[in-house]
C-alpha positions in Angstrom: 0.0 0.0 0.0 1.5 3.4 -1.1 0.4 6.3 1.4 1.0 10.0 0.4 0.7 12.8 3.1 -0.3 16.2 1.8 0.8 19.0 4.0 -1.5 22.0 3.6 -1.6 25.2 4.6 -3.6 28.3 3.4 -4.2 26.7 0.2 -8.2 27.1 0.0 -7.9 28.5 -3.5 -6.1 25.2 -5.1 -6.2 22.7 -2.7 -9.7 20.3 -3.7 -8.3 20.5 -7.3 -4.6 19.4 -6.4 -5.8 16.7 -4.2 -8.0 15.4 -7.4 -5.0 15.8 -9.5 -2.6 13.9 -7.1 -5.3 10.9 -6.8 -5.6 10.7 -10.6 -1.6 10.4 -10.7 -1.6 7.9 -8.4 -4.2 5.8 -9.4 -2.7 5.8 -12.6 -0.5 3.1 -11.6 -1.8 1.4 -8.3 -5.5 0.9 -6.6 -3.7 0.8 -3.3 -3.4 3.7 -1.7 -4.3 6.8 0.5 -4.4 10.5 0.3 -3.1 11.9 3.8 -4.5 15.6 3.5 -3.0 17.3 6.6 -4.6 20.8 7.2 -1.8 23.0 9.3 -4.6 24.8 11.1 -4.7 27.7 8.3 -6.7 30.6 8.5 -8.8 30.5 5.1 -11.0 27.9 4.0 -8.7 25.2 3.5 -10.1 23.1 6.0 -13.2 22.8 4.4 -12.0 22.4 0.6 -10.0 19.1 2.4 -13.4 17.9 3.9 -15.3 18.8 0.8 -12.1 16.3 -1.2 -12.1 13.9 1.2 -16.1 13.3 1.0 -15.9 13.5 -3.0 -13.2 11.0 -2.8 -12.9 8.1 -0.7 -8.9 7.6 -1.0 -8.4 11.1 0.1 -8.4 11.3 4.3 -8.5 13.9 6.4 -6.0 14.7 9.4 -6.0 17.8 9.7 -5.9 20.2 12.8 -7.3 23.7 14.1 -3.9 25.0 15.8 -0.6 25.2 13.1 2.3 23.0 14.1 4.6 23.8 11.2 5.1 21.9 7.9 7.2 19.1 9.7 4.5 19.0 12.6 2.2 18.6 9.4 3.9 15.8 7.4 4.9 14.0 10.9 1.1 13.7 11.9 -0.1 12.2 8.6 3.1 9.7 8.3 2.1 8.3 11.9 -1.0 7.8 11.0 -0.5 6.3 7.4 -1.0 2.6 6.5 0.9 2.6 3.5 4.0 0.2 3.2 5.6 3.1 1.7 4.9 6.5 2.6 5.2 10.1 0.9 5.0 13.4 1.0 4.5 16.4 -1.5 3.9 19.9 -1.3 0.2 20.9 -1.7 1.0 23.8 -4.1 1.9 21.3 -6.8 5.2 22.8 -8.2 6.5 19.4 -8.4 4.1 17.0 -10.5 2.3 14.4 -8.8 3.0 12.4 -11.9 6.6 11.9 -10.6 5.4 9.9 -7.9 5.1 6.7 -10.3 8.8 6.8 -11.1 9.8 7.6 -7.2 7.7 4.2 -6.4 8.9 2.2 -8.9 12.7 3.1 -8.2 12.2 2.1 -4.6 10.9 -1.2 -5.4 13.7 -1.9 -7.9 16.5 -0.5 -6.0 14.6 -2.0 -2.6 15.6 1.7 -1.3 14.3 2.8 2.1 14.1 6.7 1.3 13.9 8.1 -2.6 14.3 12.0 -2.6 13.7 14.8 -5.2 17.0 16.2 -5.9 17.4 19.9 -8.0 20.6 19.1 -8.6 20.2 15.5 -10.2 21.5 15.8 -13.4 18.1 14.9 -15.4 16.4 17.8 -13.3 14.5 20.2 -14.9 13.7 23.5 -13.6 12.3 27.1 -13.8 13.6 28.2 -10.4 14.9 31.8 -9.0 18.5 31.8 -9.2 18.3 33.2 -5.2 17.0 29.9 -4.0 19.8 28.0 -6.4 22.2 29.8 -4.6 20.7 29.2 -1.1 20.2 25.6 -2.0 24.3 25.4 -3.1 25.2 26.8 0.4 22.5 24.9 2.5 23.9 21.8 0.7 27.7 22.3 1.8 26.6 22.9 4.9 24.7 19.5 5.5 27.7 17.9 3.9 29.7 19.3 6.7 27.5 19.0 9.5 26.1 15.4 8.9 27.6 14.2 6.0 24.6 12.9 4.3 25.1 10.9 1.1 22.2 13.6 -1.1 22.8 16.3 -2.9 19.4 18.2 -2.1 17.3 17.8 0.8 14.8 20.5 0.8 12.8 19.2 -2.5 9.0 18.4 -1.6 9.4 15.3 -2.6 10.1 12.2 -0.9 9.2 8.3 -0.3 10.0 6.7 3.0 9.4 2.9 3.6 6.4 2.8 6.2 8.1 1.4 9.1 11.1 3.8 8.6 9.2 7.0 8.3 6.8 5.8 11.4 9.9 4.9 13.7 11.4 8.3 13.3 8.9 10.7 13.1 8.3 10.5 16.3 11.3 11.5 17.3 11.2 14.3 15.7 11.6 17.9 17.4 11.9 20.2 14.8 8.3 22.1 13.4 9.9 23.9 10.9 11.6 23.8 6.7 14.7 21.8 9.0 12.1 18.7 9.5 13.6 17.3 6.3 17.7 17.3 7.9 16.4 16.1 11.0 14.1 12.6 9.6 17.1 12.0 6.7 19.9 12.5 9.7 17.8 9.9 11.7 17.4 7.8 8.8 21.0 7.8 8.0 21.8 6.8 11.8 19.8 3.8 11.2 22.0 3.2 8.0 19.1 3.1 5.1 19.4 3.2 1.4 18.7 6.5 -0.1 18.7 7.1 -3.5 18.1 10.1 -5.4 15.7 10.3 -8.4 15.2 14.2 -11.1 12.7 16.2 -10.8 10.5 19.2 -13.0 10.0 22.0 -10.8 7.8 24.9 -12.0 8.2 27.3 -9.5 4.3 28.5 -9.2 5.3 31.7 -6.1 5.3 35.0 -7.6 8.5 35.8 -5.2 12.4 34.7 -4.8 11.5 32.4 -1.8 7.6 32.4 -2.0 6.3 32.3 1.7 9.6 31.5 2.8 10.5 35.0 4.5 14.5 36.0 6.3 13.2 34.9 9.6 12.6 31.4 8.6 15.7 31.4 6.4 17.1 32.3 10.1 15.2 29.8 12.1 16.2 26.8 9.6 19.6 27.5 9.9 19.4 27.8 13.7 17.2 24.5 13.9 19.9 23.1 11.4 22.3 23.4 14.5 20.0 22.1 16.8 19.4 18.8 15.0 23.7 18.8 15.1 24.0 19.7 18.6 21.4 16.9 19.4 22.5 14.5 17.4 26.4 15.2 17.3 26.7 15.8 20.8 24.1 15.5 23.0 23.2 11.9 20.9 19.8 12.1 23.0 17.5 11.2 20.1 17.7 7.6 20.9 17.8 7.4 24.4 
């Protein structure tokens, strides 16, 4: 069973039609699955375009919540509560097609990966992408090499397959709400020695801005939460006690 989690927040305009669009992806090539819509307790009507989806739709389920916890709060909640043998997310926006999915799922079965990751700088990527977040994904890749050594190139793509019992072992342990969710699960992951492979993407970059949403004080708090996951990890090594 393949499980995809759907982190959502403010996305009233566009979010029944992308959930739609992700189900007909998926159903494209398997009949077992579930939709994890996770609303981050936004503030427009994006709670009830997920009801309205998830009533329309059987596959589609609703988990979402009234208070925001964050985009890794969000994607934590629906992974612990998915019944998928592998689980996924992707963003709700949609600038990465939910028609990649098919390829991510078939490379984990062939390559009997336990994590396969969206990665910008795969060399069959292609992208329409502001050259400010090319740069900031260079630098935020260097770092991660430093810091935890991770065998990826790109972590921050919003695109990702975890083997079930993986993805529901660590997210639990996970402290970080924020865009640093991703370091924290892949550094956990990587302490438990799994596979990861990386698989291209398409991104069409759908935010009229640079970074989108993505504004200096989260830039900030990433990098800060970035050292965090270190410290705890690195030196502290508390995660698994």
């Amino acid at each position: 069973m393949l499980s995809i989690v759907v982190p959502a927040y403010n996305e009233g305009e566009h979010i029944y039609d992308n959930l739609m669009t992700i189900d007909r992806a998926i159903k494209s090539f398997t009949q077992d699955y579930e939709i994890i819509a996770v609303n981050d307790g936004s503030s427009d009507n994006t709670g009830a375009e997920v009801r309205r989806a998830a009533a329309d739709n059987p596959s589609i389920k609703d988990f979402g919540y009234d208070v925001n916890r964050g985009k890794g709060g969000a994607v934590s909640w629906g992974a612990v509560n998915s019944k998928g043998d592998i689980v996924g997310f992707i963003d709700a926006d949609l600038d990465l097609s939910p028609d990649l999915i098919s390829g991510y799922y078939a490379e984990m079965n062939i390559e009997n990966a336990d994590i396969v990751i969206g990665s910008k700088m795969h060399k069959d990527s292609k992208l329409e992408y502001p050259f400010a977040r090319k740069v900031f994904s260079f630098c935020y890749f260097i770092m991660l090499k430093v810091l935890f050594g991770l065998k990826c190139h790109d972590t921050q793509t919003g695109l990702k397959l975890y083997k079930g019992s993986l993805i529901r072992e660590i997210a639990p342990l996970r402290r970080i709400d924020g865009y640093a969710f991703d370091i924290e699960l892949l550094a956990l992951a990587s302490r438990k020695k799994a596979k990861l492979t990386e698989m291209p993407v398409e991104l069409n970059y759908t935010r009229g801005q640079s970074f989108g949403r993505i504004r200096f004080r989260d830039v900030w708090k990433m990098f800060t939460d970035t050292w965090k996951i270190w410290w705890n990890l690195r030196i502290r090594k508390n995660y698994f006690r």
